[in-house]
N, C-alpha and C positions, 0 to 999 in steps of 0.2 A: 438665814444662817448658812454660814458655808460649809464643807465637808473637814472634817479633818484630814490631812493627807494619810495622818500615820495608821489611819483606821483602815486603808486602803490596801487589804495585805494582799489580796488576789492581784493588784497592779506594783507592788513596791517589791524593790529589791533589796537584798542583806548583804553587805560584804564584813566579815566575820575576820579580825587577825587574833589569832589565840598564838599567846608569847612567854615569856618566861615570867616576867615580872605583871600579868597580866592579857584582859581582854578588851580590843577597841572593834566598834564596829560603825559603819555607817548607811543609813538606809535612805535609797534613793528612789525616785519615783519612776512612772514609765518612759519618761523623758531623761534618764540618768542624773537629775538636779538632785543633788542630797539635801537631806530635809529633816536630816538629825544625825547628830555624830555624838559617840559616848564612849567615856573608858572609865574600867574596872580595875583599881589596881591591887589584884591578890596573886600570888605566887600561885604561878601552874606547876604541876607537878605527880606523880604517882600518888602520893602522899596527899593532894587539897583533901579540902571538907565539899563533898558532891553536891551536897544539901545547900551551900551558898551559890556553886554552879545552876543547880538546879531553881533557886530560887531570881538567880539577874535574867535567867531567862523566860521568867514569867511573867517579864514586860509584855505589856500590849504590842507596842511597837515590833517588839521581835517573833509576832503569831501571822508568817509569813510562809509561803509554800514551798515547799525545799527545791524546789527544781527554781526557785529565784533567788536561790544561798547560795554564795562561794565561801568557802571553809579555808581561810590559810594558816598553817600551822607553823611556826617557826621556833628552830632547834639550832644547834650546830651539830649535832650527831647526824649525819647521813653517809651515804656512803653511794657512789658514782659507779655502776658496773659495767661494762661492755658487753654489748649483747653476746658475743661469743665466749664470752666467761659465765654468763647467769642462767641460774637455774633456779627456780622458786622453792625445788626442795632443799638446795644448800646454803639459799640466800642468809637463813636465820646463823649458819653455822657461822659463813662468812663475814658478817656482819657485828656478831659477837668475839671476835677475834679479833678487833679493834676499838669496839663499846662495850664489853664487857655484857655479862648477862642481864637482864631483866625483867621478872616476872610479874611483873603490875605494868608494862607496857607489850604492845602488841604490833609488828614489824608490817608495814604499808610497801608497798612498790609503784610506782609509775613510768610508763614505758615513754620514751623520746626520742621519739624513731629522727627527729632533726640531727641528735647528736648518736646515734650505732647505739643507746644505752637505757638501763633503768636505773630510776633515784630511789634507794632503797632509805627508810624511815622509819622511827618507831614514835606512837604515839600511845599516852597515859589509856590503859585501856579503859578505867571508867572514863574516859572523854569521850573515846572514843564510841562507848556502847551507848552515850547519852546524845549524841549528834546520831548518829544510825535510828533511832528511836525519835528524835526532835523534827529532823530533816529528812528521810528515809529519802528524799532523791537527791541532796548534795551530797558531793565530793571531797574527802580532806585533801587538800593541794599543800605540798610544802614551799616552803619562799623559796627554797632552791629551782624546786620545779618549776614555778614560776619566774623565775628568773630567764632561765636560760630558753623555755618556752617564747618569750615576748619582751626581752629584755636584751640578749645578747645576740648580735649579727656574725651568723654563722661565718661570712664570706669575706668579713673585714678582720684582717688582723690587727689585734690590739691586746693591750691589758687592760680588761674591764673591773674597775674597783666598784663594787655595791657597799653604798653605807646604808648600816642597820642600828638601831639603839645600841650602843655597846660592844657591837659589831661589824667586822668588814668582812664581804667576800672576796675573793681573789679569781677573774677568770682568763685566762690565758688562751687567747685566740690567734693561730698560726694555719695559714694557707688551708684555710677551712676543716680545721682539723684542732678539738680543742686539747690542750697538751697539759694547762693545768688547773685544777676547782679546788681550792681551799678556802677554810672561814676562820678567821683571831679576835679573839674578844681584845677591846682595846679601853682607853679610857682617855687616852690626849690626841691630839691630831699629829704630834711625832711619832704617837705608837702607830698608827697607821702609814705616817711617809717610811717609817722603818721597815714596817714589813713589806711594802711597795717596794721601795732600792731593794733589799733584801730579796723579791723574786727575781728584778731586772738583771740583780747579781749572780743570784745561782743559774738562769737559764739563759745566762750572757744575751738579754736586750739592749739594744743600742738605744740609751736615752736619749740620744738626738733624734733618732728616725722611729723607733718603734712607738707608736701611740697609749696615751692611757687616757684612755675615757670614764668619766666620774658618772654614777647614776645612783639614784638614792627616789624613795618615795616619800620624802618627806626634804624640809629646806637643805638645801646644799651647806656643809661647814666652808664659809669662804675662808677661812684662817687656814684649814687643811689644802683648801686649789691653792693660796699663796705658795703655801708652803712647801707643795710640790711641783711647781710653777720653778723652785729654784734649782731645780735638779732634773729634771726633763721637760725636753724640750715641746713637744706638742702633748699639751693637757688639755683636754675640751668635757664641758657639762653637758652629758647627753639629759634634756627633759625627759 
């Protein structure tokens, strides 16, 4: 009889995306071969029932050691500081002066010394106190933070588009120095070429020369590369 791989929690790893419309995750072995992948679709939010949270994670599968969890958490609320603006005692003031207040969430910071800054975040705090307690050595990472951590090249300038379900980010990368991070919920692949033209337009990009690069963790929309294929000139799919 052979072993189960998934019984194997001391060697398997958890990669955990906690989202709006739900939870996927996928656990892979010590050889990074995933060997299960699964999603949950219940609305996250301040408001869930913790008891259904608490209950999909009473899988076998997911009785893994935290320090082999990665937690990503994905929002559109964040907010980008300059380390010479931040301060962790006015981060919460600051932050709620563009998100409004909320007291059933609890405000995350991560510092990114690549880019002079920290991504400031807030996450449901019963989520948050239910991972601290589940995983007590994983991290919650937000998709921003991971983005511009391993995803965007400081040294190339470009306009880096991340598709996300429902969403695009916006990152604007000039002589190593990034100028602009923004995220729009969308729903066609015009609303996305529009907000595209829409930066090249305010921060005057020369669509013949200035680049945009597609990057997404899931299959590319080829309908959306045509379609901005017809309005700038070098579009390339980064893997």
């Amino acid at each position: 009889m052979t072993d189960n791989p998934l019984q194997n929690s001391t060697d398997n790893n958890l990669e955990l995306n906690i989202y709006q419309e739900g939870i996927s995750y996928a656990v892979s072995d010590e050889n990074q071969q995933v060997i299960l992948r699964q999603e949950l679709n219940i609305p996250i939010g301040t408001d869930m029932d913790m008891h259904i949270f608490e209950h999909f994670f009473n899988q076998p599968e997911l009785q893994i050691l935290g320090e082999n969890v990665n937690i990503l958490y994905e929002s559109n609320q964040y907010q980008l500081i300059p380390n010479e603006l931040f301060a962790e005692n006015d981060m919460k003031q600051i932050f709620e002066l563009e998100h409004g207040e909320s007291e059933k969430e609890t405000l995350l910071f991560k510092i990114l010394p690549k880019w002079g800054a920290n991504l400031v975040f807030r996450v449901p705090t019963g989520i948050l106190n239910f991972f601290e307690q589940k995983y007590p050595d994983a991290e919650i990472e937000h998709t921003i933070c991971m983005l511009l951590k391993k995803r965007i090249v400081k040294s190339e300038s470009a306009l880096w588009l991340n598709l996300r379900k429902g969403m695009i980010d916006i990152v604007v990368v000039q002589n190593n120095e990034l100028l602009l991070l923004t995220t729009f919920q969308v729903k066609t692949a015009e609303d996305s070429c529009y907000f595209v033209l829409n930066i090249y337009d305010q921060l005057q990009l020369d669509v013949e020369s200035f680049s945009l690069n597609i990057i997404s963790n899931n299959a590319i929309n080829e309908e959306l590369v045509l379609l901005l294929k017809q309005y700038i000139k070098q579009v390339e799919v980064r893997k």
